[in-house]
TIMI-2910 file (N, C-alpha, C, CB; in pm, 1 decimal, decimal comma, always signed):
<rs>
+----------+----------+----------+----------+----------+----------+----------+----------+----------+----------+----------+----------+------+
!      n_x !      n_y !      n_z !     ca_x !     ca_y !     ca_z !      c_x !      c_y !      c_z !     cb_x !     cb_y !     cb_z ! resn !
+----------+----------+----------+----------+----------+----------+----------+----------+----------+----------+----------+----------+------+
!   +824,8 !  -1650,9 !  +1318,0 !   +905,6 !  -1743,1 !  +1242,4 !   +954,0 !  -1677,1 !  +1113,7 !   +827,2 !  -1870,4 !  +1212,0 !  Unk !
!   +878,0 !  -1629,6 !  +1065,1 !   +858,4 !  -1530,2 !   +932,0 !  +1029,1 !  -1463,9 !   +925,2 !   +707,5 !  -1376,6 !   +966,5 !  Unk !
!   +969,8 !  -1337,3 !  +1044,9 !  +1110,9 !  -1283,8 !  +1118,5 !  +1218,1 !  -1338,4 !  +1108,6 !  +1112,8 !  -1277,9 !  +1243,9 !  Unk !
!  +1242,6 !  -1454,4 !  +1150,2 !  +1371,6 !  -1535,4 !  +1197,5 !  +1395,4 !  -1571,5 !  +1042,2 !  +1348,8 !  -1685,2 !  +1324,2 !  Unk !
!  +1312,0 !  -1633,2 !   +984,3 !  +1380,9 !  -1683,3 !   +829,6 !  +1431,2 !  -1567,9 !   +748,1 !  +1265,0 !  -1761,5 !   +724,7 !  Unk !
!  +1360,5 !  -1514,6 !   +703,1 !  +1361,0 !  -1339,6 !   +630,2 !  +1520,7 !  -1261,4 !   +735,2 !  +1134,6 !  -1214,2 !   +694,5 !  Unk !
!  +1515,1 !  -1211,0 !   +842,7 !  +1630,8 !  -1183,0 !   +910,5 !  +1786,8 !  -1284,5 !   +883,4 !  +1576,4 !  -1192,3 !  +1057,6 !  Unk !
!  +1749,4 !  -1376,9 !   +899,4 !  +1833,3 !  -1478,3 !   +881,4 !  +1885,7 !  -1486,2 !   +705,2 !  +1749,3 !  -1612,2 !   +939,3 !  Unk !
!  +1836,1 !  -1466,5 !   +610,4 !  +1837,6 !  -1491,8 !   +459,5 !  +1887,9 !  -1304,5 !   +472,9 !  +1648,6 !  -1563,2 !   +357,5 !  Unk !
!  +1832,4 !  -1243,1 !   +503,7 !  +1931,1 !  -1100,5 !   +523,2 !  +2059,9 !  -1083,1 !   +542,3 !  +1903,5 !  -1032,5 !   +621,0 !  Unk !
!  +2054,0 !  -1122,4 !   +703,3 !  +2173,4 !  -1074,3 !   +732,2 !  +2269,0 !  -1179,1 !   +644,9 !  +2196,2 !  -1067,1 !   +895,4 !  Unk !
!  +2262,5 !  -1311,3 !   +613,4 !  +2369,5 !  -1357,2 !   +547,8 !  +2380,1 !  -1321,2 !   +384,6 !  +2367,1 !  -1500,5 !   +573,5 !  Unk !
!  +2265,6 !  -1301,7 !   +332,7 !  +2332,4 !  -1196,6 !   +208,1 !  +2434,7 !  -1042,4 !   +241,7 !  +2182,5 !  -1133,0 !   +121,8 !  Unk !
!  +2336,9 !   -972,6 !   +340,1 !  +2374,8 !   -844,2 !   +370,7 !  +2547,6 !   -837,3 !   +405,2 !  +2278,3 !   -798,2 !   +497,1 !  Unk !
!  +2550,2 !   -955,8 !   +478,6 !  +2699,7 !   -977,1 !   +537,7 !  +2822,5 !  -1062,1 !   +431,6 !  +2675,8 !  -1077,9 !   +687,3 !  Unk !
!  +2780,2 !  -1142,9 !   +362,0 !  +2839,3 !  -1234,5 !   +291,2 !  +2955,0 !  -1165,3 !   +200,4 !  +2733,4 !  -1307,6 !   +214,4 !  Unk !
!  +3072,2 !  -1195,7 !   +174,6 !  +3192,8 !  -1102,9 !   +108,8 !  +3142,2 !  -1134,4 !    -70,2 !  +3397,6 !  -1178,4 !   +163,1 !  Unk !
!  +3174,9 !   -997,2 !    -83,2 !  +3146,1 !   -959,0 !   -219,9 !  +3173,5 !  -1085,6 !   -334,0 !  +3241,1 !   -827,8 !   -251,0 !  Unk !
!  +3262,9 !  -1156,2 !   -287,7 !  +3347,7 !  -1253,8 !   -388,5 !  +3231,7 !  -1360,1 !   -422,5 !  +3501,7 !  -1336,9 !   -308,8 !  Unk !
!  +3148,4 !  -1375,5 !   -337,9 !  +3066,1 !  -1518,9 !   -367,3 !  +3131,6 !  -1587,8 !   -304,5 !  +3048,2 !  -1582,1 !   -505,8 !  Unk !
!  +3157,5 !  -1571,6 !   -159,2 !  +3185,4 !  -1696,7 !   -115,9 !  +3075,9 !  -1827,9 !    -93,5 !  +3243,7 !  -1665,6 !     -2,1 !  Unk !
!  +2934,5 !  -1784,3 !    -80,3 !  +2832,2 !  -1862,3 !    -70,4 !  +2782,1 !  -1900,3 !   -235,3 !  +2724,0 !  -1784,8 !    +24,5 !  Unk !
!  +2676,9 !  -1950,0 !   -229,4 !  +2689,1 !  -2017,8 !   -381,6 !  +2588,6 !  -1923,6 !   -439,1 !  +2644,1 !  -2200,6 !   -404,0 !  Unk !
!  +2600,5 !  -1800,3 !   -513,7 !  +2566,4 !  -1694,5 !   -575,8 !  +2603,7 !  -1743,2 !   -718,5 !  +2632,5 !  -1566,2 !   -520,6 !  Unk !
!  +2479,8 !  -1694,3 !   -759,9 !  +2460,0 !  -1699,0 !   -947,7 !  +2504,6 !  -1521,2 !   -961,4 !  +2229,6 !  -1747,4 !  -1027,6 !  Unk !
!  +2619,5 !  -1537,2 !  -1009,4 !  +2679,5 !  -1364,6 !  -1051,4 !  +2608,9 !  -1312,2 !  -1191,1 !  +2879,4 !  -1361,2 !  -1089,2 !  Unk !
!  +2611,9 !  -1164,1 !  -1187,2 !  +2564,4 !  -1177,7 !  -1333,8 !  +2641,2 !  -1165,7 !  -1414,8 !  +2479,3 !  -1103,8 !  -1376,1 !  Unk !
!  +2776,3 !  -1191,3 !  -1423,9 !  +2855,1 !  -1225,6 !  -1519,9 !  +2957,8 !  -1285,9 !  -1435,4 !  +2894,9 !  -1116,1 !  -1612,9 !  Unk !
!  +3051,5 !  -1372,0 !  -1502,1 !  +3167,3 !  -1524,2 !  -1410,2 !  +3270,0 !  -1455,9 !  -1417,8 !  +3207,3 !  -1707,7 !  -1491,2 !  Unk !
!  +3293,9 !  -1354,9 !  -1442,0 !  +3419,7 !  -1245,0 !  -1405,8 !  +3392,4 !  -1092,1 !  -1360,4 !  +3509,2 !  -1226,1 !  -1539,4 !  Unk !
!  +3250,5 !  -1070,5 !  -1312,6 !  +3204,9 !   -945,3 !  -1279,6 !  +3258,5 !   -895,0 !  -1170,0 !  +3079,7 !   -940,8 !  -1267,6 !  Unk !
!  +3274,3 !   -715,7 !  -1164,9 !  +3355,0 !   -627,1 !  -1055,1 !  +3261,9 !   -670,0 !   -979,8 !  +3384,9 !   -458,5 !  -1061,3 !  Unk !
!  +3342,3 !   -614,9 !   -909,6 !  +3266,1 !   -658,9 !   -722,1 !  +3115,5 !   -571,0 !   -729,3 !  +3398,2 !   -563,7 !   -534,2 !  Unk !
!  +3146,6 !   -444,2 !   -771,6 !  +3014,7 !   -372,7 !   -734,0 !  +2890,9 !   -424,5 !   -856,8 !  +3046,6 !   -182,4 !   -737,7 !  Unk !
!  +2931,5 !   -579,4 !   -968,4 !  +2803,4 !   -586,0 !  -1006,9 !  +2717,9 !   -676,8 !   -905,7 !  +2801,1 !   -635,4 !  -1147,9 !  Unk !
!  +2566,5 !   -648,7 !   -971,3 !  +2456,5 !   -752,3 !   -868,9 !  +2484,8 !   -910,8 !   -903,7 !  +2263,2 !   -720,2 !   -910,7 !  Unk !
!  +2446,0 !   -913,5 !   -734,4 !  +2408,2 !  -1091,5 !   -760,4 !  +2297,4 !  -1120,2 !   -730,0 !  +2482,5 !  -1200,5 !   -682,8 !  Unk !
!  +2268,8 !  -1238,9 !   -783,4 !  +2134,2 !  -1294,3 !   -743,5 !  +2136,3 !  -1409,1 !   -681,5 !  +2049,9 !  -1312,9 !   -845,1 !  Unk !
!  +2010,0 !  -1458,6 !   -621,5 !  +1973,5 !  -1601,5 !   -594,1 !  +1827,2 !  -1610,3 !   -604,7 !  +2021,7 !  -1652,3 !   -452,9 !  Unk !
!  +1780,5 !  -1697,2 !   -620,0 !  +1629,6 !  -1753,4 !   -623,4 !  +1605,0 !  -1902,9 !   -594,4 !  +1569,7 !  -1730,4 !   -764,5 !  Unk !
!  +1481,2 !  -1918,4 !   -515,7 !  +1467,0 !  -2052,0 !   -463,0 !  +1283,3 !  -2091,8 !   -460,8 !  +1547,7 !  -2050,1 !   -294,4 !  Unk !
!  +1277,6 !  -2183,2 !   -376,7 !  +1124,1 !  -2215,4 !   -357,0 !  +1137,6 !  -2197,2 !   -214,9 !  +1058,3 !  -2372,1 !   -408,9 !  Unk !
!   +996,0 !  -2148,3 !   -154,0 !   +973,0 !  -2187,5 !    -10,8 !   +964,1 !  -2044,8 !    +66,4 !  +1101,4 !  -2289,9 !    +49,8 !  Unk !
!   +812,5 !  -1998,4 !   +121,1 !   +853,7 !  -1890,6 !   +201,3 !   +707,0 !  -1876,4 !   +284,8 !   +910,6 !  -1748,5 !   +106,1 !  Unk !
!   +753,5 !  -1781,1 !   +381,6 !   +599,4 !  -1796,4 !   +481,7 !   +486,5 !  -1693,3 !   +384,4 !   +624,3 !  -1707,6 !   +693,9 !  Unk !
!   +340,2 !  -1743,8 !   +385,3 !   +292,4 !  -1645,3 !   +358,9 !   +183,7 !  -1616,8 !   +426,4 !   +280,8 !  -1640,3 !   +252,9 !  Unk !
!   +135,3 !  -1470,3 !   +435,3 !    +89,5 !  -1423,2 !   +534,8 !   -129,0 !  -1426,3 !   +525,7 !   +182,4 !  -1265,5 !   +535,4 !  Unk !
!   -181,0 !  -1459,2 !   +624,0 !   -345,5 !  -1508,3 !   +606,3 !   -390,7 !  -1366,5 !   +653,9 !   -415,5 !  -1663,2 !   +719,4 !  Unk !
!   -530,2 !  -1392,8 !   +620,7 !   -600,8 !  -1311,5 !   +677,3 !   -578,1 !  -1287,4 !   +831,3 !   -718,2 !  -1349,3 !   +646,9 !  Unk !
!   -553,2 !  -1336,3 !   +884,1 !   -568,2 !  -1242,5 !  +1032,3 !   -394,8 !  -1246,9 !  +1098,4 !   -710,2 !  -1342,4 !  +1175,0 !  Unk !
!   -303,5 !  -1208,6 !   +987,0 !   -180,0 !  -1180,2 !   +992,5 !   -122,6 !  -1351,0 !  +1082,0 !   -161,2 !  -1009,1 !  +1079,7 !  Unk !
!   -124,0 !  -1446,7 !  +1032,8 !    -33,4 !  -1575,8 !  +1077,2 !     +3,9 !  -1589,7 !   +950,1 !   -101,3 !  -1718,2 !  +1150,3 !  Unk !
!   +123,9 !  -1643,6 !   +986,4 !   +201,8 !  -1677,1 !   +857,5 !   +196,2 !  -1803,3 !   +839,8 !   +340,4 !  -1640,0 !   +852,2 !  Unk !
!   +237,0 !  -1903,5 !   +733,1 !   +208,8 !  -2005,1 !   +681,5 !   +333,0 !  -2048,6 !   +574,7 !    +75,6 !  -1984,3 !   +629,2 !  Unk !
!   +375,1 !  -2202,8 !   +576,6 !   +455,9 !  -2210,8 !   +501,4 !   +410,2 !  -2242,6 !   +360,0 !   +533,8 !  -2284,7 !   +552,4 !  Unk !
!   +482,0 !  -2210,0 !   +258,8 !   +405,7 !  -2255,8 !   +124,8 !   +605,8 !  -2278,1 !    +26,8 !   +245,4 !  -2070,1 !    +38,5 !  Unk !
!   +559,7 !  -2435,3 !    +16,8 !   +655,5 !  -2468,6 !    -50,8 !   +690,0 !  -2461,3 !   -213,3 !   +656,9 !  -2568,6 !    -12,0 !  Unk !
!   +590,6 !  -2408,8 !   -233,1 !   +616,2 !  -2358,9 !   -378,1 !   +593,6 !  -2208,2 !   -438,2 !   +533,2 !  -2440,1 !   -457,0 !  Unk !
!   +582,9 !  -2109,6 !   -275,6 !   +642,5 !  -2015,0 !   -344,2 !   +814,4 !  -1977,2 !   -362,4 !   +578,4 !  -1919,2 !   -291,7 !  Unk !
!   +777,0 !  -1901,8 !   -467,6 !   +909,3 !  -1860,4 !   -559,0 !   +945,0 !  -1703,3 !   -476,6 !   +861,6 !  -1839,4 !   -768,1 !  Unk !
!  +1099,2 !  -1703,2 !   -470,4 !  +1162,2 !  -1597,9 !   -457,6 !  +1248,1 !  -1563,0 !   -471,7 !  +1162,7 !  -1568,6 !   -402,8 !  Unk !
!  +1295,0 !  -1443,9 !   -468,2 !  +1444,8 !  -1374,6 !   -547,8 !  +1506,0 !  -1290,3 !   -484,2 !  +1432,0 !  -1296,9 !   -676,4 !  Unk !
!  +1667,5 !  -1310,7 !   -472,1 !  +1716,6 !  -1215,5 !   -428,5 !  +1801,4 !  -1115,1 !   -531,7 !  +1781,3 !  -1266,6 !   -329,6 !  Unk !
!  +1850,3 !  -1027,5 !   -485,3 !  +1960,3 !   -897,2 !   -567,3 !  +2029,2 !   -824,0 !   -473,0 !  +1879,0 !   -769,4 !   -659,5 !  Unk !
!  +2162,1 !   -860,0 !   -461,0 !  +2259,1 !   -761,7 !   -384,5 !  +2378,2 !   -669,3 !   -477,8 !  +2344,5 !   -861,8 !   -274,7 !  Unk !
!  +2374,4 !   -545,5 !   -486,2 !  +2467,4 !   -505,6 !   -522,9 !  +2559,2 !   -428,2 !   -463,3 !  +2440,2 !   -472,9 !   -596,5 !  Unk !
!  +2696,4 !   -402,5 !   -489,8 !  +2764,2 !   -355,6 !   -331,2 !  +2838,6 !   -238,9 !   -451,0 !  +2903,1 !   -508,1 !   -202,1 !  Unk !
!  +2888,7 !   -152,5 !   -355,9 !  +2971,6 !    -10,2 !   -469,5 !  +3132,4 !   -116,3 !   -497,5 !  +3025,2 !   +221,0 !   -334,3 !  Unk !
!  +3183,9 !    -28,1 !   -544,3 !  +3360,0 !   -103,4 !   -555,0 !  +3484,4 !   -123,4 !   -435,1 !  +3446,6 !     -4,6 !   -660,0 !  Unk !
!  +3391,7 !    -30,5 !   -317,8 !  +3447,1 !   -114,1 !   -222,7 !  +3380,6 !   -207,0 !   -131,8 !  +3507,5 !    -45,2 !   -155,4 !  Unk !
!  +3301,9 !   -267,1 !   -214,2 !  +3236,8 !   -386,0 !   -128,6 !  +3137,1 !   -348,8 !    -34,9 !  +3337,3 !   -459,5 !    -47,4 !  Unk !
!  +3126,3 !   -212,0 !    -41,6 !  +2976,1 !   -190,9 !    +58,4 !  +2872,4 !   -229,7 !    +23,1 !  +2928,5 !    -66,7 !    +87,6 !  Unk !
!  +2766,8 !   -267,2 !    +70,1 !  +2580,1 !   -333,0 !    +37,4 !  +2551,2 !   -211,6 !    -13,3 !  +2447,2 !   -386,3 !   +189,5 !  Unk !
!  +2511,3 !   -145,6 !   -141,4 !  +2417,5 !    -20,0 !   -171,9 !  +2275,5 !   -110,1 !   -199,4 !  +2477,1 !    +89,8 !   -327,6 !  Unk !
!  +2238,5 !   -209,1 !   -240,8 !  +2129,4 !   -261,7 !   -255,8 !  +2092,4 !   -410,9 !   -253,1 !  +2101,2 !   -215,9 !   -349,3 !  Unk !
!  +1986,3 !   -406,8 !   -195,9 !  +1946,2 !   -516,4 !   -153,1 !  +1762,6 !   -545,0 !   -158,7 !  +2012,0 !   -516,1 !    -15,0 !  Unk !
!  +1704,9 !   -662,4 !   -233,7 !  +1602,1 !   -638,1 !   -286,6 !  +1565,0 !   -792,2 !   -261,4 !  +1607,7 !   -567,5 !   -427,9 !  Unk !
!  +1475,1 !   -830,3 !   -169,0 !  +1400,4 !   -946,1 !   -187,5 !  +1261,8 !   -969,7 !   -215,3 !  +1416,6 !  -1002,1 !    -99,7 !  Unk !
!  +1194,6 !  -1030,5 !   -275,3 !  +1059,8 !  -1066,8 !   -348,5 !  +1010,1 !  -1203,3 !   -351,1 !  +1067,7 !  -1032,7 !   -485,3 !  Unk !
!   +895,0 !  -1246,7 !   -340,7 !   +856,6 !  -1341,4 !   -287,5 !   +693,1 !  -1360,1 !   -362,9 !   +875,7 !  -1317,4 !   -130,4 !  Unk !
!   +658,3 !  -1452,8 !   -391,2 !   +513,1 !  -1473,5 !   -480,8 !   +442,9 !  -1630,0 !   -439,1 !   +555,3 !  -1472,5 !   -678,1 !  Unk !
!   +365,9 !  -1601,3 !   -353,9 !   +350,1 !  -1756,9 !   -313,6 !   +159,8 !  -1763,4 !   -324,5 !   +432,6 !  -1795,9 !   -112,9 !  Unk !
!   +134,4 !  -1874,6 !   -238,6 !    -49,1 !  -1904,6 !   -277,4 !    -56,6 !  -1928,6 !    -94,4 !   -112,0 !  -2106,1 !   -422,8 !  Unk !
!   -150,1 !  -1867,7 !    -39,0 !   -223,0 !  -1939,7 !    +84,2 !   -302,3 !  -2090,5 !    +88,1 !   -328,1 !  -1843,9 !   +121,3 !  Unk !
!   -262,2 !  -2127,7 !   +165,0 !   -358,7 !  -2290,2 !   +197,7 !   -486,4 !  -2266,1 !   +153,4 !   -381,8 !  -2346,3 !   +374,7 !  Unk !
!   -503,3 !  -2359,0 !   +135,0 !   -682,3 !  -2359,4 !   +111,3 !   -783,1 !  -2363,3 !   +228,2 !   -728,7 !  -2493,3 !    +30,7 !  Unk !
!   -722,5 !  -2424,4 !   +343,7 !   -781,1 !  -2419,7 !   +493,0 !   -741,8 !  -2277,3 !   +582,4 !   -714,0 !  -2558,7 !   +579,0 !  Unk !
!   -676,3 !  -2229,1 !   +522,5 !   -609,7 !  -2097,5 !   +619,4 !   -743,4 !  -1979,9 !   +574,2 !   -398,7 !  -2028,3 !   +550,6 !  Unk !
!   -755,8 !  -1846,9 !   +652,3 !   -859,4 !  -1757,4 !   +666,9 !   -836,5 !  -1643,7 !   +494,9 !   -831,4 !  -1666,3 !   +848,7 !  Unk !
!   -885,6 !  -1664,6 !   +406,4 !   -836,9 !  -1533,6 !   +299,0 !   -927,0 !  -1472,1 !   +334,7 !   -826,3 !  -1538,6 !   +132,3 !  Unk !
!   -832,2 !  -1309,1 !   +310,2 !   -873,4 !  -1162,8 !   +328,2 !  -1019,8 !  -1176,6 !   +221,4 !   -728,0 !  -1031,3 !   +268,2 !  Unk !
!  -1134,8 !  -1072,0 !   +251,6 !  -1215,0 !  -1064,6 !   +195,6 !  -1197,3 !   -973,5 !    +74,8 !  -1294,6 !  -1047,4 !   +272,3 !  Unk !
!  -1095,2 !   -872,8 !    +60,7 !  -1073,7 !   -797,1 !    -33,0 !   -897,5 !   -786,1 !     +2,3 !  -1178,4 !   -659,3 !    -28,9 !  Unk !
!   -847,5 !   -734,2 !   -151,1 !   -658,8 !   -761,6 !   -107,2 !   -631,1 !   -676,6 !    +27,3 !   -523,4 !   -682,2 !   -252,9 !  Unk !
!   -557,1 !   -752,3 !   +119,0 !   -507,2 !   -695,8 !   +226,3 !   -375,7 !   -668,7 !   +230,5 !   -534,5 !   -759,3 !   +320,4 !  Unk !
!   -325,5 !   -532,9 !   +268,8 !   -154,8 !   -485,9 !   +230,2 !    -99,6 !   -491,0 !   +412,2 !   -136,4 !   -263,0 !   +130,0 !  Unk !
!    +12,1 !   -494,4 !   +399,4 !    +82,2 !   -521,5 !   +521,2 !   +202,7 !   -450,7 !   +512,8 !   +105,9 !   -664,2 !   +546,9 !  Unk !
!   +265,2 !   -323,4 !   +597,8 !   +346,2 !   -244,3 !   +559,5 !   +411,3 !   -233,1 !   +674,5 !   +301,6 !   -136,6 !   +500,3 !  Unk !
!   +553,7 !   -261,9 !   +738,2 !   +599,4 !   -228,4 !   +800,6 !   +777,6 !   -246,3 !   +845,9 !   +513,7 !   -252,6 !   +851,1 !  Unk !
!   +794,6 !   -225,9 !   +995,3 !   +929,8 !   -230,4 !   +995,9 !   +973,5 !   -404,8 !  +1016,2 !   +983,0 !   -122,8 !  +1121,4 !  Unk !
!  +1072,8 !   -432,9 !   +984,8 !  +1074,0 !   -557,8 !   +931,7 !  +1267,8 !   -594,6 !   +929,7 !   +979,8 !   -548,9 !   +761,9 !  Unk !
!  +1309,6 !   -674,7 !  +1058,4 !  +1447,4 !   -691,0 !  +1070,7 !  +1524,4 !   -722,6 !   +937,0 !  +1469,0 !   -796,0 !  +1167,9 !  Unk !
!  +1614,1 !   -670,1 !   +884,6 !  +1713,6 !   -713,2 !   +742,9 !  +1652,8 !   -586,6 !   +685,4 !  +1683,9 !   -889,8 !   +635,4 !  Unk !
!  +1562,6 !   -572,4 !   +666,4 !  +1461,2 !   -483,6 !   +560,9 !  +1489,1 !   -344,1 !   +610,0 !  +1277,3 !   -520,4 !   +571,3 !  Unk !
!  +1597,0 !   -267,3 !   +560,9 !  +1583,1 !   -131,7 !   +613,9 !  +1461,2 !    -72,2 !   +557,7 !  +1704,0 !    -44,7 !   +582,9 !  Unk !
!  +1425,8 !    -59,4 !   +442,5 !  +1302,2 !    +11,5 !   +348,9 !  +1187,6 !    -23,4 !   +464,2 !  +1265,4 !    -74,8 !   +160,8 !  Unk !
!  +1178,4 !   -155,9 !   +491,4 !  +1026,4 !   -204,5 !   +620,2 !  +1009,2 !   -334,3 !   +462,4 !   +807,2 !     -9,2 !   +668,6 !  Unk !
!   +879,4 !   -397,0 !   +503,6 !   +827,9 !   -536,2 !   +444,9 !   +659,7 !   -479,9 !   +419,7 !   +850,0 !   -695,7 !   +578,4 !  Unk !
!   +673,1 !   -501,6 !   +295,5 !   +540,3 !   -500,9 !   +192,2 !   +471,9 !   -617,9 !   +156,0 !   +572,5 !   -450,5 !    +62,3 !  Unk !
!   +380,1 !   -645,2 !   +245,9 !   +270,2 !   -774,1 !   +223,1 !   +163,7 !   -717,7 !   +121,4 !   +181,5 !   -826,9 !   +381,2 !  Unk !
!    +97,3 !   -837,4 !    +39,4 !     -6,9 !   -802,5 !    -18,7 !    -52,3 !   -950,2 !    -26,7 !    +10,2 !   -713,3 !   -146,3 !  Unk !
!   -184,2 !   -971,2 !    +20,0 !   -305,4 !  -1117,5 !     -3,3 !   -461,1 !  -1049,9 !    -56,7 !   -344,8 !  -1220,5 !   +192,8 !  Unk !
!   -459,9 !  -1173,8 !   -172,2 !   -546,1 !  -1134,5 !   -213,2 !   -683,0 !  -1234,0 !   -163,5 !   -508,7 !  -1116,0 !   -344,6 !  Unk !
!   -821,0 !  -1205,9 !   -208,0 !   -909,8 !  -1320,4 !   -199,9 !   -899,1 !  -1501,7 !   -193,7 !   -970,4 !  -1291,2 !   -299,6 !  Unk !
!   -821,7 !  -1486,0 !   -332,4 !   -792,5 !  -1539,2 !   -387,4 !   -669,8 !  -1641,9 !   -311,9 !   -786,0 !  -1461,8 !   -479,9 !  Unk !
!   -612,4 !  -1576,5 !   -227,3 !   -524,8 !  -1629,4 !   -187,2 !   -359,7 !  -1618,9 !   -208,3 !   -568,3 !  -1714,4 !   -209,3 !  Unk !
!   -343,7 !  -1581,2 !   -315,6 !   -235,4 !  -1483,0 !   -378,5 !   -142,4 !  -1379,3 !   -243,1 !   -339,8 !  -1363,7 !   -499,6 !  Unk !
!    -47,5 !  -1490,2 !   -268,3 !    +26,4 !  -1349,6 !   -192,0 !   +184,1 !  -1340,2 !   -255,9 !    +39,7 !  -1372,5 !    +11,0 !  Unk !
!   +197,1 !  -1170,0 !   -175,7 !   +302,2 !  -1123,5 !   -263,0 !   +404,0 !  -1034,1 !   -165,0 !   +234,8 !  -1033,6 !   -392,6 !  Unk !
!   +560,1 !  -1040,6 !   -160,5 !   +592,1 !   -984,7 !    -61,7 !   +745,9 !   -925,6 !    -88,6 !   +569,9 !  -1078,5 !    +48,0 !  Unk !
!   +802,1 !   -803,7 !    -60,5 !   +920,6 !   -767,1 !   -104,7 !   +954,5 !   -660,9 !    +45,4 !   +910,3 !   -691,4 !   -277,1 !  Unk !
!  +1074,0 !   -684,4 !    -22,7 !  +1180,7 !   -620,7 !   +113,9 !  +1282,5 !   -528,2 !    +65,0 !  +1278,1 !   -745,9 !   +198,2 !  Unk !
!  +1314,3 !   -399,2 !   +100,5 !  +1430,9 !   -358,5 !    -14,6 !  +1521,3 !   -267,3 !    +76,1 !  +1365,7 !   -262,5 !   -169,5 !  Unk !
!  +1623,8 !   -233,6 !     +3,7 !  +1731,6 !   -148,3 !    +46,9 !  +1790,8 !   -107,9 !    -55,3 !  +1821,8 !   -200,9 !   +130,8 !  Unk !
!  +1827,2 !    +38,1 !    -25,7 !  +1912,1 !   +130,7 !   -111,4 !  +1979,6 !   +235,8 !    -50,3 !  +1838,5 !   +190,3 !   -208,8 !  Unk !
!  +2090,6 !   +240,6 !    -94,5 !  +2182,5 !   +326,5 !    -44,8 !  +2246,9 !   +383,5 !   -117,0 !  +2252,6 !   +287,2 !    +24,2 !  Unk !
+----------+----------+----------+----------+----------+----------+----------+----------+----------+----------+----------+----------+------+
</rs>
């Protein structure tokens, strides 16, 4: 599921025309095409001890796309900071999760802690 949301929130940044046609916070209201945009929201899966994912509606996350001046994607950066259930399995010591990961050319960087703490980013550069 993870996959499908994360892929899905990719490819439509990755693809979306430089202009803001979707509802993008620019970082400036007359910026060249090649500056970054952002978005940030609530809501993302996060990952338990024995790798199931889980929804958690109050984690926070962020995006950053920046494209060169002809509108190509050179970067692309998502991040994610959420809490595990209290009924779900936490890792006994922080557990990292590293791999290839659809949207994510760089691959997807998990981290859960004891605690429950989790933390997760996706990136691209070109």
């Amino acid at each position: 599921m993870r996959s499908a949301l994360l892929s899905a929130a990719a490819l439509v940044a990755m693809t979306a025309p430089a202009s803001g046609a979707l509802s993008m916070a620019s970082a400036e209201p007359n910026a060249p095409i090649n500056a970054a945009t952002t978005d940030s929201g609530t809501g993302c899966l996060v990952r338990d001890a024995n790798g199931v994912h889980h929804f958690d509606a109050t984690c926070e996350w962020r995006l950053v796309r920046r494209r060169d001046r002809d509108g190509n994607l050179v970067l692309f950066s998502y991040q994610d900071h959420g809490q595990l259930p209290a009924n779900v399995p936490h890792p006994s010591s922080a557990s990292r999760h590293t791999g290839p990961w659809p949207g994510c050319l760089d691959g997807i960087h998990e981290v859960t802690t004891p605690s429950g703490e989790y933390r997760s980013d996706c990136r691209f550069h070109n």
